[in-house]
N, C-alpha and C positions, 0 to 999 in steps of 0.2 A: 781790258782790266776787269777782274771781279768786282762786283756788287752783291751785298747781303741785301735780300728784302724781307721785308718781313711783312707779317700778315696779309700775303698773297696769296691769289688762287682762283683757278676756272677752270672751263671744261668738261667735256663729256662724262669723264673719269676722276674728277674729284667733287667731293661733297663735303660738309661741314657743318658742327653743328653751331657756333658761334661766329662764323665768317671769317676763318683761319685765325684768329685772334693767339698768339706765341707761333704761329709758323715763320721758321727762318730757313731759307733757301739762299745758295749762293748762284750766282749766274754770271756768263760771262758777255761781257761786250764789250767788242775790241776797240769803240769811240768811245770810253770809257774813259776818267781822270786824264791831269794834267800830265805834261811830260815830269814835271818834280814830283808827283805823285806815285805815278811809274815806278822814277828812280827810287823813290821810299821804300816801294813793296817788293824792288830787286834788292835796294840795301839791306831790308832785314833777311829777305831768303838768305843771300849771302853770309852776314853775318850768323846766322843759323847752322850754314855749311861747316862755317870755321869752327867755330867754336865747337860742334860737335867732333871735326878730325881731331882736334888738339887734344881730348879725355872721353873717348866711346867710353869709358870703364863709368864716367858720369853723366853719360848723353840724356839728356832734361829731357823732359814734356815744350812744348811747343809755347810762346807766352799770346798766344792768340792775335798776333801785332794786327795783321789785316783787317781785322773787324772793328779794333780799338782803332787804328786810322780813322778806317771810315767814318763811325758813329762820333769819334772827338771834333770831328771836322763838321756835323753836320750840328753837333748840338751848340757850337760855336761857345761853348763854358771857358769861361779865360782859366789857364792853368797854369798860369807865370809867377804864381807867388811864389816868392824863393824858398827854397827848402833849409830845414833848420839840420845844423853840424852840431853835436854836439863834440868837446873836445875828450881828450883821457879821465883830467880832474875833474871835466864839469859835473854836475848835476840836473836832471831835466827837473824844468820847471813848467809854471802851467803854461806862460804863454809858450812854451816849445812844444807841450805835448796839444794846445790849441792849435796853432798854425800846421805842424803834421797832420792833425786833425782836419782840420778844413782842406787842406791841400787833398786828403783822401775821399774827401766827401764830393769836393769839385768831381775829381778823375769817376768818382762815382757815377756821379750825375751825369756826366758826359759820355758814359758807354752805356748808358739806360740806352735800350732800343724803344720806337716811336711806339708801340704799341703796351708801353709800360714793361714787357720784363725784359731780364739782364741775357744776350744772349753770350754763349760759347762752349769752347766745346767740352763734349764730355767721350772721352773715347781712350784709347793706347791699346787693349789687347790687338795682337796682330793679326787672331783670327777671324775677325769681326769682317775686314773688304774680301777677299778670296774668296766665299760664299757666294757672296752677291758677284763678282765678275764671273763665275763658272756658268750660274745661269746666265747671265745677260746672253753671255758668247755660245752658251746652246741655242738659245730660242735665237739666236740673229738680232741681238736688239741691241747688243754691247755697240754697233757704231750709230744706231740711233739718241741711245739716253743718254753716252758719252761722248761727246766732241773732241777734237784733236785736244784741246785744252783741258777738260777733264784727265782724262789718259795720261797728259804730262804732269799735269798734279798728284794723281796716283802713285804716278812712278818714280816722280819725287820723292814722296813720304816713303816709300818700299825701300826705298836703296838708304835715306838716310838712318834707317833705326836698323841698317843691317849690323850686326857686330863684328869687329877685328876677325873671327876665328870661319867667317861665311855666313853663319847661320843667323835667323832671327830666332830673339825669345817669345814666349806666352805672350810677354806684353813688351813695352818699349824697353822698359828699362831690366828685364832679365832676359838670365843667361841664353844661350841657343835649345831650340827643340826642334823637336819632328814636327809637331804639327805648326808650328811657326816659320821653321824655315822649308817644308815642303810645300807648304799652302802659298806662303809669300815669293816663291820659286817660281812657282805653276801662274800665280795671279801676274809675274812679270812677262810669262811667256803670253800668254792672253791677250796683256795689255800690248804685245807687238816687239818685246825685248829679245833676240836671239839668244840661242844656249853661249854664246861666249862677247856678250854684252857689260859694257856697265865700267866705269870706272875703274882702272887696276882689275881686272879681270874679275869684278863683282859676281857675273853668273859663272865661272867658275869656281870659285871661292865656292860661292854655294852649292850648286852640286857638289865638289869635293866633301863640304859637313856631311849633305845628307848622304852619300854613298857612303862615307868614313863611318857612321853612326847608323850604319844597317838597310839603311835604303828608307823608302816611302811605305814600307810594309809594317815596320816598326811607328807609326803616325797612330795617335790615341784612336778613339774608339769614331768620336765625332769626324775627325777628318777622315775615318775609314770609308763613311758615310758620302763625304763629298766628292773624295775622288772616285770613289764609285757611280755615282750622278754622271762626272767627267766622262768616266769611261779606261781612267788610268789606274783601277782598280778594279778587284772582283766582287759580287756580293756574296759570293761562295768565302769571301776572307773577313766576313764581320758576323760577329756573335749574332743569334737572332733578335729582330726586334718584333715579334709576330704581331697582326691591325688585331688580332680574334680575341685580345684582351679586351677590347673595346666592344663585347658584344656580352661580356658577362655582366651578371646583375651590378648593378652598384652601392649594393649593399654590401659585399667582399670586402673585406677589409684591405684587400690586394688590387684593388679596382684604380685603373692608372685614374679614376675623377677624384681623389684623393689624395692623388701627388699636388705637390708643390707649383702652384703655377707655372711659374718658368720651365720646369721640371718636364711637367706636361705639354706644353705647349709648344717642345724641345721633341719630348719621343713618339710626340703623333704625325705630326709631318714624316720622322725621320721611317713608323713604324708602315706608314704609306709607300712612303720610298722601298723600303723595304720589302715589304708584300708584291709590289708590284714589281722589283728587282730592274727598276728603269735606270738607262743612263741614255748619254745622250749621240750624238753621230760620232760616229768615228773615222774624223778627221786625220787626215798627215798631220797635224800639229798634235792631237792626240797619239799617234801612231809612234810619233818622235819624245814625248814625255814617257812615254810606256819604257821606251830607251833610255833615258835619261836617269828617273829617278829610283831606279830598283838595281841591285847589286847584279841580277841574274836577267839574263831573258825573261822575257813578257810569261813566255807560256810554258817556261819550265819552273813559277812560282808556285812552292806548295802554299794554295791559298789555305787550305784547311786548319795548317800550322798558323799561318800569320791572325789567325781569330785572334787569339791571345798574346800575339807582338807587340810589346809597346814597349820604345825607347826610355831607356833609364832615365835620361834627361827628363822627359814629360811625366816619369809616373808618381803622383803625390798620393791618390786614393788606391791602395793593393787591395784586390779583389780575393776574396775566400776562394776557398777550395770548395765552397758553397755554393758561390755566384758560380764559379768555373763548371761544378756538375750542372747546376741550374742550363747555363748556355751550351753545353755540351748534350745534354738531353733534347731540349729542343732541336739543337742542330740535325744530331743524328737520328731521332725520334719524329718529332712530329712534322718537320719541316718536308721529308719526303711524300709524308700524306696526304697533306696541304695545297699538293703540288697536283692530285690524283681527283677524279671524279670518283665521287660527288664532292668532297672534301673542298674542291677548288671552286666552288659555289658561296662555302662557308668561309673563304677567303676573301671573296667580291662582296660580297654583303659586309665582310668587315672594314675594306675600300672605302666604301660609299658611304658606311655610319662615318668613318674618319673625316672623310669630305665633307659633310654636312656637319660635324662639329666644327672644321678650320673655316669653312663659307660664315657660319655665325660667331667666330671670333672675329673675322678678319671683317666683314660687316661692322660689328659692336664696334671696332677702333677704327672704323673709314678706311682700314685697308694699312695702317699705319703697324698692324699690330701687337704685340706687346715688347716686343725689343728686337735690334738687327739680327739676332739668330734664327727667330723663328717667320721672322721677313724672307731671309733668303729660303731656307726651308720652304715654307707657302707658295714661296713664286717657284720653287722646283714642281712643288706637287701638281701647280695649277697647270703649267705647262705639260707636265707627262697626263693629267688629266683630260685637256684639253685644249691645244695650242691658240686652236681659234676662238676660248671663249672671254667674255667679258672682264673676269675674274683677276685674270693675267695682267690686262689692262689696268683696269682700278688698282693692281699691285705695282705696276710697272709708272704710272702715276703719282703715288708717294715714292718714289727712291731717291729722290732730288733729297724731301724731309729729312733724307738718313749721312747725305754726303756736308761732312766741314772741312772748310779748308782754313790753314792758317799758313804761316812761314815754313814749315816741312811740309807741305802740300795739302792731299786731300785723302781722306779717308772716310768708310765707314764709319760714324759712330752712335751709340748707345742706342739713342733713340730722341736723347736730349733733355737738358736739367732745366727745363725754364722755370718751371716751379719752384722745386727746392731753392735753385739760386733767386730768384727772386722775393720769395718766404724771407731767406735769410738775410739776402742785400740789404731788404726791409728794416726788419729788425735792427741791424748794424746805423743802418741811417737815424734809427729811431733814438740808437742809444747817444749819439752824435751830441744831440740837443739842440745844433747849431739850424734853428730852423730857420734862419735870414737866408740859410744856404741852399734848403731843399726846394727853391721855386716849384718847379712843377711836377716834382719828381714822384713825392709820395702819391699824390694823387693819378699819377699814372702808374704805377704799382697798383693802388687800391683798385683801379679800373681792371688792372688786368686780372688782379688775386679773384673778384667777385666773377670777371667773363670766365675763368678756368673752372670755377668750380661745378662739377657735374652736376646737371639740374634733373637726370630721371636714370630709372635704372635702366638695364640692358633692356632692349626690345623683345617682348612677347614672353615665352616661357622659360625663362633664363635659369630658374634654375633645372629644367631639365638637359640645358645646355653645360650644366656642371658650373657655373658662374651664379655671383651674390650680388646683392644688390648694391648700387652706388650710387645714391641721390644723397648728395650732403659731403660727398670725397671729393679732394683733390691726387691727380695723376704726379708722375715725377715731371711731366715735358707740357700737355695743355691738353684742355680740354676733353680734343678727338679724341683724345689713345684710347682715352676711357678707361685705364686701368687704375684701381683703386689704388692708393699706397699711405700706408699711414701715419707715416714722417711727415709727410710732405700736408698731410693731411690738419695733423697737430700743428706744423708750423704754420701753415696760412691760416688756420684758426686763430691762432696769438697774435696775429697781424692784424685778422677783421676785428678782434675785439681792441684791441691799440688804438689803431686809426679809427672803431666807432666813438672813442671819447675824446678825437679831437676837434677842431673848429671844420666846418666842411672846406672854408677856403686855403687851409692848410691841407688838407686829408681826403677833400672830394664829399661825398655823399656816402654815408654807412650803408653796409649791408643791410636786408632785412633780416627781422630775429629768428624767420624760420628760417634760414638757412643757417643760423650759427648753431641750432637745434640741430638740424638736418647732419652737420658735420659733427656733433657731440654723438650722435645717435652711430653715426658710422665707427667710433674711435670704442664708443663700449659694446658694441658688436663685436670688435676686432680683440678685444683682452678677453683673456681667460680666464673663465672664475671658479676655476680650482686655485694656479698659482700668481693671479694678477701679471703675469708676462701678458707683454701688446704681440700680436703677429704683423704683420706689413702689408701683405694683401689681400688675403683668406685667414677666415678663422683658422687656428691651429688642431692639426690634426694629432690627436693622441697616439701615435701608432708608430711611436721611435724604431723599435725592433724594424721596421719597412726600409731605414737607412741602409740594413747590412743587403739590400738590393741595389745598391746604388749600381750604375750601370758604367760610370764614369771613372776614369782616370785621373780626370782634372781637377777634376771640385770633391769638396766632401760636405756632407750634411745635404745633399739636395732635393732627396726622394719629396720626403714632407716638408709643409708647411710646420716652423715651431717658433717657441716664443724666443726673441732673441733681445727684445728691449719693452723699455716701456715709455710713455710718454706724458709729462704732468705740467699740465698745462690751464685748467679749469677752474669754473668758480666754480667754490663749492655748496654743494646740496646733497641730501640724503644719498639719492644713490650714487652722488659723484664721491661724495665722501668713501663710500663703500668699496668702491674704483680706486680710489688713492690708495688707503687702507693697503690694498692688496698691492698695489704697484709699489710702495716703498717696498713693502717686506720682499718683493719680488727684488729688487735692485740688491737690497740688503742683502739677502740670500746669494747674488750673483757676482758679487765682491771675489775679487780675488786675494791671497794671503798677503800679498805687499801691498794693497789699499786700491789696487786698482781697478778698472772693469775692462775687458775687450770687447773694443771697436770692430763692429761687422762689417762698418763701409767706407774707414779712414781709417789711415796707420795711429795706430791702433791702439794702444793702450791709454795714450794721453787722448786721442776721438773718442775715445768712450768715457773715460775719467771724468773729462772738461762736458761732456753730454750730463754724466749722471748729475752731478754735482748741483749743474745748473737746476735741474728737477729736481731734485732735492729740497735745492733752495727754495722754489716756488711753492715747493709745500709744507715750509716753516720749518724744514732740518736744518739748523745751526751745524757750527761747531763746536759749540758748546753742551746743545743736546743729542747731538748723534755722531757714538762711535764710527758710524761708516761715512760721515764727511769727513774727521778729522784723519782716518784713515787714508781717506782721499787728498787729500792735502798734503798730506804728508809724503805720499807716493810723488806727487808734482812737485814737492821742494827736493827731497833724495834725487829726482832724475833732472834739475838743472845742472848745465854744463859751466864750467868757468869762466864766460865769459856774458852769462846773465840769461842765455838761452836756452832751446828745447832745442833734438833733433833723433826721433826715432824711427828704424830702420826697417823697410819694409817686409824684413825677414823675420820680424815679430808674428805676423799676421798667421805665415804657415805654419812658423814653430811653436804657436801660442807661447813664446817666451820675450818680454820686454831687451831690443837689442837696441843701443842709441846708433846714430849715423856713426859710418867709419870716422874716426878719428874727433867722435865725439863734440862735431861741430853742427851748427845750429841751422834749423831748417824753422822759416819768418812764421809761416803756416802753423804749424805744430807749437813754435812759444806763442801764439797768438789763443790758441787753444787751453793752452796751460796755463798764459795771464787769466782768460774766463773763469777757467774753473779755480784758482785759489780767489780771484775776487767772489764769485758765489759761495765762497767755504768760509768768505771774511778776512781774506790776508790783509786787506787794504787797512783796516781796521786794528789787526793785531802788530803787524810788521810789515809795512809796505816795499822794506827793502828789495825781497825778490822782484818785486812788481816793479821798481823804479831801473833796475838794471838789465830788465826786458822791454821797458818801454824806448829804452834809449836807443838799443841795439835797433829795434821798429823806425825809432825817429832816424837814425844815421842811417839807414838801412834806403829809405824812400827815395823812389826817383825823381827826378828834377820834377813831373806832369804830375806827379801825387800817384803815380802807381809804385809796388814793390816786385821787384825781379822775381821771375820764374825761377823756381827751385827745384828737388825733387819730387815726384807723383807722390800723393798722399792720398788717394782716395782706391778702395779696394771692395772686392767684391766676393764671397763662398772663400773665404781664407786665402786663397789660393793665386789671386789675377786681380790684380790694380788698373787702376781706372783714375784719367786726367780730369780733376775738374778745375777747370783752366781760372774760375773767378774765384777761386778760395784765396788766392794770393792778395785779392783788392777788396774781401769783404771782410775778412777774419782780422786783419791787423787791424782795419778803418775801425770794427768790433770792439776788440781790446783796447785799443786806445781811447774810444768813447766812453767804455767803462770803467776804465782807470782812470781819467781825466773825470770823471763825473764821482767815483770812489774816493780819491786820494783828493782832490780838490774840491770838494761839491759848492763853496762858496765861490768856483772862478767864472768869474762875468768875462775873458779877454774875449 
């Protein structure tokens, strides 16, 4: 049976700088649980299975059951209180929206992990595990890290988010593509699946998409990349990614230390790979994919032509006839020189700068490094680098960090929210009130929120390493990653200052004041003060026109780093003042003409709406004095549904156009979103009606243990590709209903 542990760790090959403190790994041990425990965590897979055959057209995100067994069991919280019905005619009242309430705060408390934060998962794109199994199964280590049990969890998750037509999408829940269903193809044959394996002829289903839809030569730009690694592609069929950009001054305005974090950390691995045109042995299993996924024999594929193949299915960002000369010049031009002495000296020296940058990123995060993409990347380079060094190791040592599993099995994901979700859990508990309830809860939050936060900057000369400094930020996952981000950053800030004005035996022991310094100092580094926009992990780079470089298919906006939100959350003083100042007019200015704003990292218009609003409010915009809350407001009452709810569609996000779920039904997430932001705009206050026929839908909504059903993904990333994050369903409602119940009733003592 699986086990989550958490903040665990030892060994040669790992290090830390807090004593693992939010590390959660799962592991298997077959003297594990009872035999009824067992049968619990087959019943939900099961249940999982079905419900998915019955509507692939709505196959959900996973609702994290296995980990919520375990931690409800261990925190031994009674969760028996009945749950409240309300009928057609009734009305909720307070003691129904109290008892909902505590019932959400109990379920709360009881999947808190030991180490204070909230774990689960954070993942669904389908490109994220097939990375990581390519290398494993070059370097030989895929049956070392993965055990028989691994491998069947894997292969679990691969087959259930296959869709009706063969293919898999970008992410769980969209249509079929090239780089989803030849990645998740290849990753099944790896994992030990034959070419006509799987359920109702599963592997051939798939094959049949990806032949039907052009072959594996038509796969974006990124998978052009990995199956080349593989060996079931050519590097002669990908645009160039030349390392010798990375030897020019860095004062260029074109200088990849300029990109966008991820951005970067994305095309220097890939631009290694590249340079060095590595793949891996060329196996009969390789030999037989070569067959498999291309319409034509291996060696009569004109690579040249497939530079520029990409499946219609996957192409959201079209590339200029700019970028197309740009990569065409290189190919034809400088690539054959590159290739020649002396020229091929100027190549290795760009190698080695590359390598000495990834060694001191992958160092600064303990090897963890800034998200699953550029993990599996690193551990490609390390290994064509050098099979037998160290490096590999310390990589091959965090991959546990990266794997969750729930009821559709196991997969790669993100990197992990411990942060964010625990920032926000926070919060939600705080609004509660019900502090009979939070035993020991807050104060193991506050434990964690203070061990997460980053106590010095990167190690030695970090900014020649193209990296800024981070003493006073919090990461999105913990601690290690070591990567700055500034949501996450604002929200545990508004947490240490909450829990420092409460009693310690309620809330633990306050931070000290230099470090809420330390975090303010990071948040006004991070805005701009031209147009008070916040950036997220790096200052923002002025240098828009570098977008029309973008190199990708997938995503858009990604070259640079830019301002996409702001955050207000401060007391104030002169230069905080200053700060705000800018950051309203910034919000105000980014208004859209039906009152709302877009969400960069949750669908989307009501995440962003229910965001701004909130900051707003914190800094005394009414709706009385500011057209842009009432604005706002008005956007959330136009877009309720008939039946008291929210539910919009994640096709908003790429079509920057507000779409509600099909057939205009409610997703708990999103109304829970939208109750926030009219309570922050003052609905409670003017017309509680909305509010009262959203809390209900919330109160009948909750399950018997005080959690609410998994619905659709709500959380998204670069417009394009959504992302599970599996606790919004238990923090967001437990949210709203705390502030509605403390809005609309503020006198109820039940």
């Amino acid at each position: 049976m699986w086990k989550l542990k958490i903040a665990e760790g030892g060994g040669p090959y790992l290090f830390s700088t807090n004593n693992y403190v939010g590390r959660q790994i799962w592991e298997f041990d077959p003297d594990a649980g009872t035999p009824e425990e067992r049968q619990d965590v087959e019943k939900a897979r099961e249940e999982y299975k079905s419900n998915f055959k019955k509507d692939r057209a709505r196959a959900l995100p996973c609702a994290d059951l296995l980990m919520r067994m375990q931690l409800k069991k261990e925190s031994n919280i009674d969760l028996s209180i009945p749950p409240v019905r309300l009928g057609e005619k009734e009305e909720v009242t307070c003691e129904a929206a109290t008892t909902a309430l505590r019932k959400a705060v109990r379920l709360n408390c009881a999947i808190q992990a030991s180490d204070g934060h909230w774990a689960a998962e954070n993942a669904g794109p389908m490109f994220f595990t097939p990375p990581l199994l390519i290398i494993l199964h070059i370097s030989g280590a895929i049956n070392t890290i993965l055990t028989p049990q691994h491998k069947k969890e894997m292969i679990r998750y691969i087959y259930l988010h296959q869709n009706d037509d063969g293919g898999w999408g970008f992410y769980i829940e969209g249509h079929s593509t090239m780089i989803g269903s030849a990645l998740s193809y290849i990753a099944l044959r790896l994992l030990g699946e034959g070419p006509d394996d799987g359920e109702d002829g599963a592997m051939t289903k798939a094959r049949k998409w990806i032949l039907d839809n052009g072959g594996a030569t038509g796969i974006p730009s990124w998978g052009k990349t990995y199956l080349s690694v593989l060996g079931v592609y050519e590097w002669d069929g990908c645009n160039p990614l030349p390392p010798e950009f990375w030897l020019f001054p860095s004062f260029l305005p074109y200088h990849p230390a300029k990109m966008w974090c991820y951005c970067r950390t994305t095309y220097m691995p890939m631009s290694y790979l590249y340079g060095r045109k590595y793949n891996g042995p060329i196996t009969d299993l390789v030999k037989s994919l070569r067959q498999e996924i291309h319409t034509k024999p291996y060696d009569e594929i004109d690579w040249n032509k497939a530079r520029h193949d990409c499946c219609k299915e996957d192409l959201y960002y079209h590339h200029t006839f700019i970028q197309d000369l740009l990569w065409d010049s290189l190919h034809y031009l400088s690539e054959p020189i590159m290739k020649r002495w002396p020229f091929n000296k100027i190549r290795e020296r760009a190698l080695q700068k590359t390598i000495k940058y990834m060694r001191y990123g992958a160092e600064s995060s303990r090897y963890i490094t800034i998200g699953c993409v550029e993990k599996s990347l690193q551990m490609m380079c390390w290994w064509a680098e050098d099979p037998n060094g160290d490096e590999f190791k310390y990589h091959l040592a965090r991959v546990p960090d990266y794997l969750w599993l729930a009821e559709d099995g196991m997969k790669m994901q993100s990197f992990g929210s411990q942060i964010w979700d625990t920032s926000l859990a926070t919060q939600a508990l705080l609004a509660s009130n019900l502090v009979e309830e939070y035993g020991d809860s807050l104060k193991k939050a506050h434990f964690y929120i203070k061990e997460s936060q980053i106590k010095e900057n990167p190690a030695g000369d970090f900014e020649s390493m193209y990296r800024h400094f981070t003493k006073g930020a919090w990461t999105f996952s913990d601690q290690d990653q070591g990567w700055v981000v500034s949501d996450c950053t604002a929200e545990s800030l508004k947490c240490l200052l909450t829990l420092s004005q409460m009693p310690p035996e309620i809330a633990g022991e306050k931070a000290d004041t230099e470090r809420i310094y330390d975090a303010v100092n990071v948040l006004l580094y991070l805005q701009n003060p031209e147009n008070g926009g916040f950036a997220i992990w790096e200052p923002p780079v002025p240098l828009p026109c570098l977008q029309v470089l973008n190199p990708s298919e997938l995503f858009a906006d990604i070259v640079v780093e830019t301002d996409i939100h702001t955050i207000i959350s401060w007391t104030p003083e002169k230069k905080i003042d200053i700060s705000l100042a800018k950051a309203i007019g910034f919000l105000e200015g980014r208004q859209w003409p039906d009152g709302s704003w877009y969400g960069y990292w949750g669908i989307c218009f009501i995440y962003g709406t229910f965001f701004v609003l909130g900051g707003l409010a914190s800094a005394g915009k009414t709706y009385i004095n500011s057209q842009a809350v009432r604005r706002g407001v008005q956007f959330l009452l136009s877009t309720q549904n008939e039946e008291g709810g929210w539910g919009e569609s994640l096709e908003s996000c790429p079509s920057l156009k507000y779409q509600p779920l099909e057939g205009n039904r409610t997703n708990l997430v999103q109304t829970s979103w939208a109750m926030l932001g009219l309570i922050y705009g003052g609905q409670a206050e003017r017309d509680p009606t909305p509010l009262h026929r959203a809390a209900k839908l919330l109160i009948n909504a909750q399950m018997d243990d005080g959690d609410f059903p998994q619905q659709e993904i709500t959380g998204v990333y670069m417009k394009n590709c959504m992302l599970h994050y599996a606790q919004y369903r238990n923090i967001f409602p437990m949210w709203a209903l705390g502030e509605y119940r403390k809005r609309v009733w503020p006198s109820c003592r039940v």
